[in-house]
Backbone as XML, in Angstrom:
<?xml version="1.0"?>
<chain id="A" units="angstrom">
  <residue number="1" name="UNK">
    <atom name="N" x="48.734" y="65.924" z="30.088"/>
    <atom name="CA" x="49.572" y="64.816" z="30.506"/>
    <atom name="C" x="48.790" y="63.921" z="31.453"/>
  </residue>
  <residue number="2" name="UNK">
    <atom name="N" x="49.152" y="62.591" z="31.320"/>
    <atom name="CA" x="48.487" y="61.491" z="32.094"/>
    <atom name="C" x="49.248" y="61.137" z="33.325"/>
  </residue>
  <residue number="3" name="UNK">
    <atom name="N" x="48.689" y="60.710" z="34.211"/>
    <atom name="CA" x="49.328" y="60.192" z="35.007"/>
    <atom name="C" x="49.080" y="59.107" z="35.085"/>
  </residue>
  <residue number="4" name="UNK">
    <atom name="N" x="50.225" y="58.239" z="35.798"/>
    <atom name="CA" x="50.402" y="56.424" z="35.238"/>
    <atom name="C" x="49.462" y="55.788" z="35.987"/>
  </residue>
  <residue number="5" name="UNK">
    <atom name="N" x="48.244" y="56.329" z="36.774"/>
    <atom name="CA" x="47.334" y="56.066" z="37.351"/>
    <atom name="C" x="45.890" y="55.804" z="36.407"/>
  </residue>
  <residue number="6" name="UNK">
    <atom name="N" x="45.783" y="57.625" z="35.512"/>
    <atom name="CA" x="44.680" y="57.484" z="34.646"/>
    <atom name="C" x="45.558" y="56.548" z="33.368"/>
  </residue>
  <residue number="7" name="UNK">
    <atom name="N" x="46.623" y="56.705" z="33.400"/>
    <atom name="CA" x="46.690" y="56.027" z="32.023"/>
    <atom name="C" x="46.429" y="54.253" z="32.359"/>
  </residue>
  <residue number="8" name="UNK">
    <atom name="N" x="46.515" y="53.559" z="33.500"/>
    <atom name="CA" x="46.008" y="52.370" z="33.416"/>
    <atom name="C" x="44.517" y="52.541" z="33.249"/>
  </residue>
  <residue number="9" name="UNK">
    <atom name="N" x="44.151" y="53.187" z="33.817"/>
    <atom name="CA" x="42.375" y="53.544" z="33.837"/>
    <atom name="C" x="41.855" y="53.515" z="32.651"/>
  </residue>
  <residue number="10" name="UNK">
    <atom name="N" x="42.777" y="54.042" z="32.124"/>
    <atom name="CA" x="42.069" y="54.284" z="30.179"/>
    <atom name="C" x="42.512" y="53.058" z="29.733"/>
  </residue>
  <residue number="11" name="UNK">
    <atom name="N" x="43.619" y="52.260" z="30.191"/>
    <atom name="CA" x="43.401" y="51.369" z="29.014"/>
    <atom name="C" x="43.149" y="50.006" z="29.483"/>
  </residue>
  <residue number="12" name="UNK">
    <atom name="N" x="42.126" y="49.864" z="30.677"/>
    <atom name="CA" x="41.121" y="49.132" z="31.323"/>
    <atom name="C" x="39.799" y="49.539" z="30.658"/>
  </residue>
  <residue number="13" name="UNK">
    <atom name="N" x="39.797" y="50.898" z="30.819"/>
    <atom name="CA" x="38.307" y="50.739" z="30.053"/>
    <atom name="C" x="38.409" y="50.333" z="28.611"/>
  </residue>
  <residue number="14" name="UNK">
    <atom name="N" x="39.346" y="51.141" z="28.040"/>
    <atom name="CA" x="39.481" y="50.670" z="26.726"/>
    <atom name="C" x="39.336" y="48.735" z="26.115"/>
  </residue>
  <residue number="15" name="UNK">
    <atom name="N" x="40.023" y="48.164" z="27.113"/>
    <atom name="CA" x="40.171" y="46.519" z="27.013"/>
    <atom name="C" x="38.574" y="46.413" z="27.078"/>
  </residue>
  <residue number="16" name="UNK">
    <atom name="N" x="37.960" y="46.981" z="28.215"/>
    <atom name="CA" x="36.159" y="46.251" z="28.506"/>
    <atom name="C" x="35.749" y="47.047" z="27.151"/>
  </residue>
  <residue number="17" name="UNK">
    <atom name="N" x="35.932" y="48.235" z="26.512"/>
    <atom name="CA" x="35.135" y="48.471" z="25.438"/>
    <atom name="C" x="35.339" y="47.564" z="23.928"/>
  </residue>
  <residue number="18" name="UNK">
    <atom name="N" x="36.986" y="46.909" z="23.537"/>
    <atom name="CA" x="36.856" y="46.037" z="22.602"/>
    <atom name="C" x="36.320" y="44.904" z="22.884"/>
  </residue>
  <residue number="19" name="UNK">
    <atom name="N" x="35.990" y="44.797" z="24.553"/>
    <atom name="CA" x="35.091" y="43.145" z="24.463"/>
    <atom name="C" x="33.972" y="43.045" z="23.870"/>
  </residue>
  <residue number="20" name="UNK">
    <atom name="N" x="33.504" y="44.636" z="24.213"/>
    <atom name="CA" x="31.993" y="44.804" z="23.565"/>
    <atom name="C" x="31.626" y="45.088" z="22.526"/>
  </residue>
  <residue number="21" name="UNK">
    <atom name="N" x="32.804" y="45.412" z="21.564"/>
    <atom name="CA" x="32.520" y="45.612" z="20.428"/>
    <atom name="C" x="32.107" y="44.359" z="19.289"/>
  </residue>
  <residue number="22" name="UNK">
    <atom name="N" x="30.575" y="44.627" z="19.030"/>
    <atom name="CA" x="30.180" y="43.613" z="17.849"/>
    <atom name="C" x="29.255" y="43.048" z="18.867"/>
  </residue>
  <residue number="23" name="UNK">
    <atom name="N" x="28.892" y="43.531" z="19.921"/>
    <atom name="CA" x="27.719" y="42.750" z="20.432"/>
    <atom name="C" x="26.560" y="43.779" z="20.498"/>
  </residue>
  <residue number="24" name="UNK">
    <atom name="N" x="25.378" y="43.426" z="20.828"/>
    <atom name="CA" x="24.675" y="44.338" z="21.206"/>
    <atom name="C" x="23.796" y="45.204" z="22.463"/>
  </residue>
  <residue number="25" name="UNK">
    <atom name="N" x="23.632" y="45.894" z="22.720"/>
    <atom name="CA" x="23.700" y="47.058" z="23.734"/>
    <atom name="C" x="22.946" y="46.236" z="24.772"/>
  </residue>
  <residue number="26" name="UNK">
    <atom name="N" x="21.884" y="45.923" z="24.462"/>
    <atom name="CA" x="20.893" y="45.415" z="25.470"/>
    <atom name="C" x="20.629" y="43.713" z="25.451"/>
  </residue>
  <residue number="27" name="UNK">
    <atom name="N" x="20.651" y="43.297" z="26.046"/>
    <atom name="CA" x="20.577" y="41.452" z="26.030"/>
    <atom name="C" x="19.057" y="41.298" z="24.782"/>
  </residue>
  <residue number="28" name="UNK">
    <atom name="N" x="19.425" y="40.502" z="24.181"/>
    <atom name="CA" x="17.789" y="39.921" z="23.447"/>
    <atom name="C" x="16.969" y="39.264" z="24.166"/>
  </residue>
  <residue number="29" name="UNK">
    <atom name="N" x="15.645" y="40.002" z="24.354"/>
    <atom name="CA" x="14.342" y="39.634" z="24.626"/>
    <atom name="C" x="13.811" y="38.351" z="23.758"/>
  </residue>
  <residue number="30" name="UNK">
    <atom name="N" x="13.855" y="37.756" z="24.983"/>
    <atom name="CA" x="13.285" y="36.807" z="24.540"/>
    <atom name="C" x="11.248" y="36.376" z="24.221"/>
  </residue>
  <residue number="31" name="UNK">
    <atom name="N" x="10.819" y="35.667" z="23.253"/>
    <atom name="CA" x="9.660" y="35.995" z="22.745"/>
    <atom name="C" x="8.911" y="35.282" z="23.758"/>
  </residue>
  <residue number="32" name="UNK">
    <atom name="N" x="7.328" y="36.078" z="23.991"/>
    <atom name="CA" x="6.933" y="35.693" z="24.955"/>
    <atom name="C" x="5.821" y="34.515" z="24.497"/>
  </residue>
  <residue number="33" name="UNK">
    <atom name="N" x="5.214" y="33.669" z="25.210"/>
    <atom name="CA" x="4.220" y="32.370" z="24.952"/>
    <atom name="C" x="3.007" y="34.044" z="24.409"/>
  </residue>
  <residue number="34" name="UNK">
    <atom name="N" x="1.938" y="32.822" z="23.142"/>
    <atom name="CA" x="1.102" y="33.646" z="22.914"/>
    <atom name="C" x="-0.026" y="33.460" z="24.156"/>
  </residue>
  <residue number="35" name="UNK">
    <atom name="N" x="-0.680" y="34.630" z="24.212"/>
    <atom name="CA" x="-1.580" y="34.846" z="25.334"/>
    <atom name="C" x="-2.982" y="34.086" z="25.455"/>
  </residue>
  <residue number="36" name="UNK">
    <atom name="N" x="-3.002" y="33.308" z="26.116"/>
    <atom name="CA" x="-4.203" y="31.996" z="26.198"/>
    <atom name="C" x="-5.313" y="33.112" z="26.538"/>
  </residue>
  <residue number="37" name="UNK">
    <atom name="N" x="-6.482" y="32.206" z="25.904"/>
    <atom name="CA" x="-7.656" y="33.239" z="26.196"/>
    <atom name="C" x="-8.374" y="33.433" z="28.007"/>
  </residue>
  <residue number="38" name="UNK">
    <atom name="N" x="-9.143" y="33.862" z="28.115"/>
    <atom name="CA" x="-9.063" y="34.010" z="29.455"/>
    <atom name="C" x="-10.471" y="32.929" z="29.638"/>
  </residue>
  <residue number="39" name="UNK">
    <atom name="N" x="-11.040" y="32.827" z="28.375"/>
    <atom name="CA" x="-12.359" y="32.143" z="28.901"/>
    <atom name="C" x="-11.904" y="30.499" z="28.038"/>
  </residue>
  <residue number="40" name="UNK">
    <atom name="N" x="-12.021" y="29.342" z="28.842"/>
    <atom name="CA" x="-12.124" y="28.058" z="28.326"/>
    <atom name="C" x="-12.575" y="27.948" z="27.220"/>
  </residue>
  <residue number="41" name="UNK">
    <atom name="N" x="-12.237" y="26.700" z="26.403"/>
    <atom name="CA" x="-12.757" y="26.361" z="24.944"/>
    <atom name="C" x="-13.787" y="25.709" z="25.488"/>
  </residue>
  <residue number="42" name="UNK">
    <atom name="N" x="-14.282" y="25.411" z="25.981"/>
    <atom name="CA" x="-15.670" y="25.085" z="26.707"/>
    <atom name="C" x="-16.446" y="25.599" z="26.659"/>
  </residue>
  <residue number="43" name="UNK">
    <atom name="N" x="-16.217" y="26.844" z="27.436"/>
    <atom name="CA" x="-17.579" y="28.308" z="27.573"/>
    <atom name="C" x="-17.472" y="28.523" z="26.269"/>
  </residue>
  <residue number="44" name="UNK">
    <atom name="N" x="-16.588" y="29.032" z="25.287"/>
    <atom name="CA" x="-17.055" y="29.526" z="24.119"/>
    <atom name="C" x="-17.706" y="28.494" z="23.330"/>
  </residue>
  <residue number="45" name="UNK">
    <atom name="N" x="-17.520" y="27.149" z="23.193"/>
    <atom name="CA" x="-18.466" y="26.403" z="22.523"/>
    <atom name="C" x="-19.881" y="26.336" z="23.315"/>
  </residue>
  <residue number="46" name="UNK">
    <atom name="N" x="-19.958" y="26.598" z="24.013"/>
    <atom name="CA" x="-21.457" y="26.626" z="24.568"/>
    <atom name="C" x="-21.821" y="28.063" z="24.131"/>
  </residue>
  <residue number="47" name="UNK">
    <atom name="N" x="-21.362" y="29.099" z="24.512"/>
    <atom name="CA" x="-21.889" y="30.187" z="24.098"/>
    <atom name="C" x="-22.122" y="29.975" z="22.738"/>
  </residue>
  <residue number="48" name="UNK">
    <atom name="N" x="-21.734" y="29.607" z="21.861"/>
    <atom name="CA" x="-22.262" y="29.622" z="20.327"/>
    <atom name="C" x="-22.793" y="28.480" z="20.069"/>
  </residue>
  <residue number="49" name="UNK">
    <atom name="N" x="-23.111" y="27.676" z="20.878"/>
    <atom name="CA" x="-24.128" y="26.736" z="20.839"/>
    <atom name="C" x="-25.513" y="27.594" z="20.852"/>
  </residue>
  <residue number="50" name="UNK">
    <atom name="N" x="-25.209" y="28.392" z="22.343"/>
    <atom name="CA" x="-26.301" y="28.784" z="22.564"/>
    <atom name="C" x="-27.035" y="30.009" z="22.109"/>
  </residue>
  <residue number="51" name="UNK">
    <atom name="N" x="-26.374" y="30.599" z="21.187"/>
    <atom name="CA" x="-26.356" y="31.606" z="19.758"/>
    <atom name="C" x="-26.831" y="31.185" z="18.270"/>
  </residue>
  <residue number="52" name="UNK">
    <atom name="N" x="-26.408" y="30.254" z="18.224"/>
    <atom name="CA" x="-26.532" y="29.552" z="16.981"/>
    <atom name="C" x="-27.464" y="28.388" z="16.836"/>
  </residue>
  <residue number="53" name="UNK">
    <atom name="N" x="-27.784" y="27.878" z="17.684"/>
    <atom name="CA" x="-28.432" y="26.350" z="18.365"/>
    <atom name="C" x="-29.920" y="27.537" z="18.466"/>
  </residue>
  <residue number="54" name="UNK">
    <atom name="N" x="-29.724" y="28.501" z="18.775"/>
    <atom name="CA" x="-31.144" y="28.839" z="18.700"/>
    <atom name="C" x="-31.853" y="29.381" z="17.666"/>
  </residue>
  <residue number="55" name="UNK">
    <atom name="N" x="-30.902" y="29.763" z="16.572"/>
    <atom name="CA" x="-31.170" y="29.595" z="15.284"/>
    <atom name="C" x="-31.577" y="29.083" z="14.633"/>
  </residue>
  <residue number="56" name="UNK">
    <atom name="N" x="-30.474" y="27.860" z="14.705"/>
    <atom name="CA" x="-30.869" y="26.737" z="13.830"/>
    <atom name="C" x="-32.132" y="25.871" z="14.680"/>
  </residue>
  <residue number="57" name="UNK">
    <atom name="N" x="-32.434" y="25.901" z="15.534"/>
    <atom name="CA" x="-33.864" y="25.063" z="15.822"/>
    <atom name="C" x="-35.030" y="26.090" z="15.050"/>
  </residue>
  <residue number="58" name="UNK">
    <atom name="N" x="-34.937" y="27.245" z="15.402"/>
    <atom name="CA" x="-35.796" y="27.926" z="14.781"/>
    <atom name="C" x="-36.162" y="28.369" z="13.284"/>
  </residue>
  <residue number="59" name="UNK">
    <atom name="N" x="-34.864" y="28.179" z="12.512"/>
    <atom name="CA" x="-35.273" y="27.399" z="11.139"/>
    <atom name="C" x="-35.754" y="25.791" z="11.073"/>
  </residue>
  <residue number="60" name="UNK">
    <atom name="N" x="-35.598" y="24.959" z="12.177"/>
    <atom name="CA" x="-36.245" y="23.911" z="11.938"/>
    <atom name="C" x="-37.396" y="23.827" z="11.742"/>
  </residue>
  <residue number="61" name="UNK">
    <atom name="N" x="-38.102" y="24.557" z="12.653"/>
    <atom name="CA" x="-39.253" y="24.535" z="13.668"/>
    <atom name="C" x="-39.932" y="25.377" z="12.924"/>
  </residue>
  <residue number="62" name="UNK">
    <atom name="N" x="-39.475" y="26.722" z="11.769"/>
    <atom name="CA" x="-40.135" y="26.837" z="10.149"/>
    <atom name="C" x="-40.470" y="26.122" z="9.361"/>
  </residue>
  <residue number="63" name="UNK">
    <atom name="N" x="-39.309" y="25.212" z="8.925"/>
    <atom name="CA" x="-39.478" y="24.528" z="7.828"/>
    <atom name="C" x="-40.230" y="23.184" z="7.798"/>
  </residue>
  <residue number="64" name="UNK">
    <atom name="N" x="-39.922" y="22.648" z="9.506"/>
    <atom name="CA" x="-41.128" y="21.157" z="9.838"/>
    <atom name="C" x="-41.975" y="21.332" z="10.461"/>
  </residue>
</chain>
């Protein structure tokens, strides 16, 4: 047997549980920005300048 104490109790929780029904448990995460590189588009074009640039002079510097 209930008493008219738990029986409001139950059907308080009961009311907050049909609010929640059809939603979902945890809030949606939202998507995060993609992760920028840590080194400038600067440095990496120089670094493969300076990778490749020494290549290609040195097939120049074969062939003329």
């Amino acid at each position: 047997a209930q008493t008219p104490q738990q029986r409001q109790a139950n059907m308080r929780f009961a009311k907050a549980q049909e609010k929640k029904m059809g939603k979902p448990d945890q809030p949606i995460v939202k998507k995060r920005e993609p992760q920028r590189s840590p080194i400038s588009k600067l440095w990496i074009i120089l670094l493969a300048f300076v990778l490749c640039g020494g290549l290609l002079f040195e097939l120049v510097r074969m062939f003329f």
